[in-house]
C-alpha positions in Angstrom: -6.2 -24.8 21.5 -3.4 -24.1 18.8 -5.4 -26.2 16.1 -8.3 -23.6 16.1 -5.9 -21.1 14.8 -4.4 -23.5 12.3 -8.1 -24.5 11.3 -8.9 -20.6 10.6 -6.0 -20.2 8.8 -6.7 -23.2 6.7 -9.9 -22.4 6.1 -8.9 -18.5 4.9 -6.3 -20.3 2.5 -9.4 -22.6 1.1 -11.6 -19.4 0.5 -8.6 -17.7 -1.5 -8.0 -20.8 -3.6 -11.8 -21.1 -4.2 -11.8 -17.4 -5.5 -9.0 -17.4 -7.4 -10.3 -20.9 -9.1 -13.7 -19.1 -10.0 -12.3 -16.0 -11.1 -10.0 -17.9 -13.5 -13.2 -18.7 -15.6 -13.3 -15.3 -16.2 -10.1 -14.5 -16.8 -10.7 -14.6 -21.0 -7.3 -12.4 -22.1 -4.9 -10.0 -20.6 -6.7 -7.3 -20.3 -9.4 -8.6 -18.0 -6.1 -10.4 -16.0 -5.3 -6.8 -15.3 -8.1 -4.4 -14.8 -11.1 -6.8 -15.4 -14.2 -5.9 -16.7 -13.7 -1.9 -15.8 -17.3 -3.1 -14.3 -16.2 -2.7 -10.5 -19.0 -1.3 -8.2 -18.5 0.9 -5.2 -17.8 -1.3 -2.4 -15.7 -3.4 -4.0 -13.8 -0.9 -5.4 -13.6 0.8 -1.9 -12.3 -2.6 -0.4 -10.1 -2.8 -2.8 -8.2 0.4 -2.1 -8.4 0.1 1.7 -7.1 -3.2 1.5 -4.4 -2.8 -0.8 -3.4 0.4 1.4 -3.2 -1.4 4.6 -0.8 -4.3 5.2 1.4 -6.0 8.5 3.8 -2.8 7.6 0.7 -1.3 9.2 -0.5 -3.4 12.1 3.1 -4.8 13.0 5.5 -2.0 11.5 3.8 1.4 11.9 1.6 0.7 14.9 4.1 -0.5 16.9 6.8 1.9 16.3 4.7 4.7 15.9 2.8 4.1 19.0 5.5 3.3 21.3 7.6 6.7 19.8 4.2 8.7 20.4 2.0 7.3 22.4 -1.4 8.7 21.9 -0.6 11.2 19.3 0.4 8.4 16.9 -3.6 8.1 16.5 -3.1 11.7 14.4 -1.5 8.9 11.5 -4.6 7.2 11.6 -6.6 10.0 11.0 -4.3 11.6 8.4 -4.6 8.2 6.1 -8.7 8.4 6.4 -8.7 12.2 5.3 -6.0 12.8 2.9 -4.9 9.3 1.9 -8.6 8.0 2.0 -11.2 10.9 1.3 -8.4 13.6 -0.5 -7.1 11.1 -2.9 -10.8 9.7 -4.0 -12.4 13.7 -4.3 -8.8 14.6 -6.8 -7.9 11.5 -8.1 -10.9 8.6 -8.9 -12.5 10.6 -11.5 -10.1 11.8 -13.9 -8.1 8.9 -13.4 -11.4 6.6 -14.1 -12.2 9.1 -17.6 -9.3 8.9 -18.9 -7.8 5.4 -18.5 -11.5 4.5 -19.6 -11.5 6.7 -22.9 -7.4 5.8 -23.9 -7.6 2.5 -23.2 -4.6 2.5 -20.5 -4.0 -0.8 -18.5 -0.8 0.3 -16.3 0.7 3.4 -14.5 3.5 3.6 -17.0 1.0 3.8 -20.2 -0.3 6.6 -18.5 2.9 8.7 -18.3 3.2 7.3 -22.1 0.3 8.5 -23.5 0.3 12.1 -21.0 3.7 13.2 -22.4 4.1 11.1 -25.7 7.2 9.4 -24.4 7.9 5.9 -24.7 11.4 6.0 -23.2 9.3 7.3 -20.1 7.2 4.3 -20.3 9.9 1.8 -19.8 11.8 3.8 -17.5 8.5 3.9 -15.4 7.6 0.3 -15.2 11.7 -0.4 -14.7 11.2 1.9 -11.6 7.7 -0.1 -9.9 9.4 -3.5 -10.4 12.6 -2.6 -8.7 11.3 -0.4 -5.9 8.1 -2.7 -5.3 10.3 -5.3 -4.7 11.2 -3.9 -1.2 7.7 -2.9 -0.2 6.2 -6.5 -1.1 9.2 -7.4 1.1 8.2 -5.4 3.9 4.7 -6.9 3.6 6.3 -10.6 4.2 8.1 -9.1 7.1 5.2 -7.6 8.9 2.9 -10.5 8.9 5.8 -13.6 9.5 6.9 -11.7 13.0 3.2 -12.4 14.2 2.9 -16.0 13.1 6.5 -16.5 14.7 4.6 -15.3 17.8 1.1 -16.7 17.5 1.6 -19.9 15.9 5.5 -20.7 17.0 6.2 -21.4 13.6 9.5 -20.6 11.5 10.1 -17.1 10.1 10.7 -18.1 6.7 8.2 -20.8 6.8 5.4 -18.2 7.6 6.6 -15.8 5.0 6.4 -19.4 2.4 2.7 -19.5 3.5 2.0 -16.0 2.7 3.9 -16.2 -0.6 1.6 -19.3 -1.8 -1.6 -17.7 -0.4 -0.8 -14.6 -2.4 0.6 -16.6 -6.0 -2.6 -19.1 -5.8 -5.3 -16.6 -6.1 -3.4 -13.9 -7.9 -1.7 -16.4 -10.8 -5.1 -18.0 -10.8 -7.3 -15.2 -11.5 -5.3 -11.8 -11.2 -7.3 -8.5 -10.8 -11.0 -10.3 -10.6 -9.6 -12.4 -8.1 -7.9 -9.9 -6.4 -10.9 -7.8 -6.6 -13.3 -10.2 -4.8 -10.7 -11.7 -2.4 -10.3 -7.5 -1.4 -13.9 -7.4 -0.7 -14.0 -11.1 1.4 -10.8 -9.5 3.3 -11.7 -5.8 4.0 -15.0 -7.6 5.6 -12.6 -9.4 7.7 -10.3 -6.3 8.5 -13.1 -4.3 9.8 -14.5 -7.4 12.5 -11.2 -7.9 13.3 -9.9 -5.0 14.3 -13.5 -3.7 16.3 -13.4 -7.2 18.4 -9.3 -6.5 18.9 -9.5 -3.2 20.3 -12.4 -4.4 22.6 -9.9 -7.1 23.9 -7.1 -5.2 24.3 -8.6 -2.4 26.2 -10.2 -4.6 28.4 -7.4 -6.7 28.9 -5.3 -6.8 32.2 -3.1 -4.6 31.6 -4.8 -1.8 30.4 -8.2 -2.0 32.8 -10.8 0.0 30.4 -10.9 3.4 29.0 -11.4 5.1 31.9 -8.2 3.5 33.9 -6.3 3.0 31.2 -5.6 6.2 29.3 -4.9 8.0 32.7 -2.1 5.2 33.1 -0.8 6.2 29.3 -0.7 9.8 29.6 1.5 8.9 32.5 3.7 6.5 31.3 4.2 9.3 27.9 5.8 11.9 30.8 7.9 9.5 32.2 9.2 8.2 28.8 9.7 11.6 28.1 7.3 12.7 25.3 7.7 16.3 24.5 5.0 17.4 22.1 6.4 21.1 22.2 9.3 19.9 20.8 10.3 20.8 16.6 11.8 16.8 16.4 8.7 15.7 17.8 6.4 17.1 15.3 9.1 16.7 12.3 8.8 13.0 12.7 5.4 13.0 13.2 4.1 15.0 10.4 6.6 13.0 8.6 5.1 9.9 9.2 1.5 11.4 8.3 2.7 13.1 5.1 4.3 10.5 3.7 1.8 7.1 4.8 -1.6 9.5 3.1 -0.1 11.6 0.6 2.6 9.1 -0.4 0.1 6.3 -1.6 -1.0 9.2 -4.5 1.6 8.4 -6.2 1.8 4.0 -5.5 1.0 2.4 -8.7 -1.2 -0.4 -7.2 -3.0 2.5 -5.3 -4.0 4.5 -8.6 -4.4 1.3 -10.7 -7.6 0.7 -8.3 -9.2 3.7 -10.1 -9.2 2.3 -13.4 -11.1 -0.8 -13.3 -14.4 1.6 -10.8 -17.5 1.3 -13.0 -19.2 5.2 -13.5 -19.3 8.2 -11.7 -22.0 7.6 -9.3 -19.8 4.2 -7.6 -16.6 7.0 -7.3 -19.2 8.9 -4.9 -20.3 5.8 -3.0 -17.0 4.6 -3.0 -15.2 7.9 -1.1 -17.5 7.7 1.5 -16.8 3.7 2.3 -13.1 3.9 1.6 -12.9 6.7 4.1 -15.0 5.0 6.5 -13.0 1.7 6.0 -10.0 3.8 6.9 -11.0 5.2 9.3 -11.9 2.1 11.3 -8.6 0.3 10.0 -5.5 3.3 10.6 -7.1 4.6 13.8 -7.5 1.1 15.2 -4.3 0.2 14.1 -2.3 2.8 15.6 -4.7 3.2 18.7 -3.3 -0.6 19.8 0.0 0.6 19.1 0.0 3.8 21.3 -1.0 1.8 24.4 2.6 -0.5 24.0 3.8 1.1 27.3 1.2 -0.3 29.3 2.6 -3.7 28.3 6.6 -3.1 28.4 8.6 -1.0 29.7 11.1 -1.5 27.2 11.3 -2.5 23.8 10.9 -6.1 23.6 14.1 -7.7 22.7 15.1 -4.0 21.2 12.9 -4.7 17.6 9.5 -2.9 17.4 8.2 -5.4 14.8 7.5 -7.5 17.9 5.5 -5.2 20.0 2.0 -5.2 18.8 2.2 -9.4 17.4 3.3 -9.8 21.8 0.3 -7.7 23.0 -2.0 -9.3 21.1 -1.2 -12.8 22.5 -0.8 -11.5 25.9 -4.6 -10.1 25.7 -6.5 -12.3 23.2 -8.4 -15.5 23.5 -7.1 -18.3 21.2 -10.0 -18.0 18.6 -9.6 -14.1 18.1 -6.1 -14.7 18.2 -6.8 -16.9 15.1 -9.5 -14.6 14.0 -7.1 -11.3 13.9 -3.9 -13.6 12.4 -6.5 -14.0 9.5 -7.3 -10.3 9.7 -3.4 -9.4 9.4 -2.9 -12.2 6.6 -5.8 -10.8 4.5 -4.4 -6.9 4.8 -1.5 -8.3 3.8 -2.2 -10.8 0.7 -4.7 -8.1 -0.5 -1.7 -5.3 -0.3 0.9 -7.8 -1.6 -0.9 -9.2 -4.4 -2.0 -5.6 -5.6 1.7 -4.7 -5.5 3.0 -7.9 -7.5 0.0 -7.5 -10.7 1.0 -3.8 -11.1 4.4 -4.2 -11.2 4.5 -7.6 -13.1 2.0 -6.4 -15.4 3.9 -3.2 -16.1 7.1 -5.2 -17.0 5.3 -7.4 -19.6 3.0 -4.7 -21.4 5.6 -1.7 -21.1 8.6 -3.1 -21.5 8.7 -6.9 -23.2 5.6 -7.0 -25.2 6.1 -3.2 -26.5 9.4 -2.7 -26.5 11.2 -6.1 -27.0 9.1 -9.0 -28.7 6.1 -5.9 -29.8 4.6 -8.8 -31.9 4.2 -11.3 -29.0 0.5 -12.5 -28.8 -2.0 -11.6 -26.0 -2.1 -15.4 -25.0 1.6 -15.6 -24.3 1.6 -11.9 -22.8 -0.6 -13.6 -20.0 1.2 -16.3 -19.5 4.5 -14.5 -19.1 2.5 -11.9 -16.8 1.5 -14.9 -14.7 5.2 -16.5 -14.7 6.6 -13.3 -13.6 4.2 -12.9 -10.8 5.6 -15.5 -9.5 9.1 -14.6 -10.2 8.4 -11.6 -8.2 6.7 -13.3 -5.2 9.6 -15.3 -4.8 12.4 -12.2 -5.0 10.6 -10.1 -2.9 10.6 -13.3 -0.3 14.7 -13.5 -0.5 14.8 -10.3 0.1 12.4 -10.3 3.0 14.2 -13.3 4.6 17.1 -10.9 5.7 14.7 -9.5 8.1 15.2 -5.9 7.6 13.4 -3.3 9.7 9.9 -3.3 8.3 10.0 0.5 7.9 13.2 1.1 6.9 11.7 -1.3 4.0 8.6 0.4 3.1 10.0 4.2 3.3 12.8 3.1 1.1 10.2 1.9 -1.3 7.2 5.2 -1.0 9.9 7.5 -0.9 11.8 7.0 -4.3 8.3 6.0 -6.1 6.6 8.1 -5.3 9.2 10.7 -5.3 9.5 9.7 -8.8 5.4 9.2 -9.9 3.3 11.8 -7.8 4.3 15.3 -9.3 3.9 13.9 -12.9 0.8 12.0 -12.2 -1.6 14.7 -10.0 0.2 17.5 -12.4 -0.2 15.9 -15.4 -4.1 15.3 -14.5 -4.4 18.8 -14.1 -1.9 21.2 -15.9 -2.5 21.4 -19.3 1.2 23.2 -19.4 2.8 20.2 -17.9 5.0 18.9 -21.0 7.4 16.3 -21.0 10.8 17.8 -19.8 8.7 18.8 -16.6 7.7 15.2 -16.1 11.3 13.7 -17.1 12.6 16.3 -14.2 10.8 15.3 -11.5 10.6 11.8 -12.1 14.6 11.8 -12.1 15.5 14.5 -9.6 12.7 13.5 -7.2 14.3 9.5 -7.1 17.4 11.0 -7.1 16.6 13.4 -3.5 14.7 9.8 -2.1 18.3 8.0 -2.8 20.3 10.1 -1.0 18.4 11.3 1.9 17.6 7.8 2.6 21.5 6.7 2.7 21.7 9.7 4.4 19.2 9.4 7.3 20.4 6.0 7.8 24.1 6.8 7.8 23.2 9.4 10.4 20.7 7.2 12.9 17.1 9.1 12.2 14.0 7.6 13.6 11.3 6.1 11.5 9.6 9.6 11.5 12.8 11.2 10.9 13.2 9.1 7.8 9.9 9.4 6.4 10.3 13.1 6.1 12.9 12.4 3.7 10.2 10.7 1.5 8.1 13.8 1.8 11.5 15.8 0.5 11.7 13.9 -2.6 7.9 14.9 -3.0 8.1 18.0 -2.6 11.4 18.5 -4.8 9.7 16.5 -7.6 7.1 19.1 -7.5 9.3 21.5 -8.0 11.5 20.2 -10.4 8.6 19.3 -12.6 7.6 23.4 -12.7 10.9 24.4 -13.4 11.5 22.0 -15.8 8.3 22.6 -17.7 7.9 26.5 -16.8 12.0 26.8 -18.8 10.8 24.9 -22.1 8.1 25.3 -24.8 4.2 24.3 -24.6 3.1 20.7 -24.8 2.2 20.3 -28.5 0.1 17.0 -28.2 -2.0 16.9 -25.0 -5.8 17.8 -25.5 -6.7 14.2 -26.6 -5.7 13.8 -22.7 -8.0 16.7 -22.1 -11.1 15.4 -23.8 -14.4 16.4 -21.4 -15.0 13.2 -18.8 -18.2 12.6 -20.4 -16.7 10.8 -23.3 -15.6 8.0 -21.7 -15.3 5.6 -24.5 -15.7 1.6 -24.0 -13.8 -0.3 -21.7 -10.7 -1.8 -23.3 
């Protein structure tokens, strides 16, 4: 029955091609190959953001480490990424981001910092920052979903990581953010099935017996294994791991960027509540597979965690939802991947070469470049990912120092008229700094993926507070109220 999971999958790559084909219609200049049309309604712009946020580096990475580290509790990640990372982010963020990208006319992350603090050195330094660090994350991506096809489909490791890098470049060179928008929407459809008909499997498989035998059975096996939730490490790593997987996406590039193309006020209300539900559904389901790894092993299988949910789920699946959820993994983590590659390959070509370097290069070669680099960065983030590094080691690395470096500037700089450059140059520096070395730190040391992720949360936190100090010691921003303008002048889409 192997070739009615390769007809699935082939019939999930034919869907992307076919959007990314369609949307290249409408793809008319570089602008629309970025944010569109700024025309986005509330589902899809709530698809959009759940989809990007959730990858393999959940279902593989997180779920299966976090789940087999703390059992049930890991469920309190799941429920952390719905409220804060979900609900918080859409109530603080949407709307001010929406007005003001809408009224200045800003395509990219680092535009924003530009045109906030009047600095274009912080521009370039800001899109130098998302390509390098990205590069990792989109790495951790391949990584997630290529130890599950190794499993379900017996095929080569790098040969499932080539599949995902074509899926991704076919749809996204093709037709970039309309074609990422609507694939989103096709895939978040997909995420939600998915995961509802997996957990029904699963908890009904053999080795769990149904709610009411199995959770008894997994409270047990988390006092055998030890699991002391009165314990300060315990909670450390765990609040770690919440802290950094909801509040660290506030300050992901490809995370904010899905703000800027939502089409009025009234989709950001209709979208919170969807992109909350959506969360919701996906995290919790994620990490509630995860938590019930003990039933199925009494050790870690082979000693990687990467391999522990992609071996329950062929242990309780039927071959068609077996296909079914390799689709559902695949499309969580295209949708994530491709999100990361146009915000960091469009940062590169509009902040840096097409600005900075060749500022009289034309819109029509701009795109092109944007498209060749796209590609370029498909394919580094693939060498990289072919060393088959820890998926979480991978992905803290990356939220850590960017967000370390983007989050106090951007949530201050939306809301502090005092916030002044200096501030901003302070925490983007000292906070990537603190992410550097507590990460060669934690790993010099040995620290648990929680553990680890609490460093991320340090560099945070420390950018927040390098930002007040640095803007608290020097003088008033001189030119920010155009930044300020009331929301209701949103201007026309650029």
């Amino acid at each position: 029955m192997d070739w009615v999971i390769w007809l699935i999958l082939g019939i999930y790559i034919a869907v992307m091609a076919f959007i990314g084909i369609m949307s290249a219609r409408k793809v008319k200049n570089l602008t629309s190959f970025i944010v569109g049309k700024r025309e986005a309604g509330p589902w899809k712009s709530a698809f959009a953001y759940g989809t990007t946020y959730f990858s393999a580096v959940l279902f593989i990475g997180y779920a299966g480490k976090s789940g087999w580290d703390y059992g049930l509790w890991a469920v309190l990640i799941g429920l952390g990424n719905a409220i804060f990372g979900a609900w918080l982010a859409w109530k603080l963020l949407a709307e001010r981001t929406r007005s003001v990208t809408r009224r200045m006319k800003i395509k990219t992350m680092p535009q924003l910092f530009e045109k906030r603090y009047n600095s274009k050195a912080m521009k370039v330094y800001a899109a130098v920052i998302i390509f390098i660090f990205m590069t990792p994350y989109s790495a951790s991506v391949y990584s997630g979903l290529s130890y599950l096809c190794e499993n379900v489909l017996g095929i080569n490791y790098q040969t499932a990581m080539a599949v995902i890098a074509i899926v991704a470049a076919v749809y996204l060179v093709l037709g970039g953010y309309l074609a990422s928008l609507t694939a989103d929407f096709v895939q978040g459809i997909v995420m939600v099935g998915g995961i509802v008909a997996m957990i029904f499997f699963i908890m009904n498989s053999q080795q769990v017996g149904g709610i009411t035998e199995g959770i008894p059975n997994l409270l047990e096996k988390m006092d055998e294994a030890g699991m002391d939730a009165t314990t300060p490490s315990f909670w450390i790593g765990l609040i770690g791991l919440i802290m950094l997987t909801s509040f660290g996406t506030w300050g992901m590039p490809q995370m904010v960027h899905k703000f800027y193309g939502i089409a009025d006020k009234k989709s950001i209300k209709t979208g919170t509540i969807v992109s909350t539900a959506f969360c919701l559904v996906i995290s919790v389901g994620a990490y509630f597979v995860g938590s019930l790894s003990r039933l199925f092993f009494e050790e870690v299988p082979s000693g990687n965690h990467d391999l522990i949910v992609p071996q329950i789920l062929v242990q309780s699946l039927p071959t068609v939802l077996l296909g079914i959820v390799l689709i559902l993994v695949l499309s969580a983590s295209v949708s994530t991947l491709s999100g990361i590659t146009l915000t960091s390959c469009s940062s590169i070509t509009m902040d840096i070469i097409s600005s900075v370097i060749f500022p009289k290069m034309s819109r029509e070669k701009a795109l092109v470049l944007t498209r060749v680099l796209c590609l370029v960065f498909i394919f580094f983030s693939y060498l990289i990912a072919v060393q088959q590094s820890p998926i979480l080691l991978l992905m803290s690395f990356s939220w850590g120092c960017i967000s370390g470096s983007f989050l106090a500037p951007y949530i201050l700089g939306l809301y502090w008229k005092r916030m002044n450059k200096t501030g901003a140059w302070c925490g983007m520096i000292g906070g990537l700094i603190v992410a550097i070395v507590l990460t060669i730190i934690s790993k010099a040391v040995g620290l648990d993926s929680g553990m680890s992720a609490a460093c991320g949360i340090a560099a945070m936190i420390a950018s927040l507070i390098f930002c007040a100090i640095g803007t608290l010691l020097s003088k008033k921003p001189a030119n920010s109220e155009a930044f300020f303008e009331a929301e209701a002048n949103d201007g026309k889409a650029a």
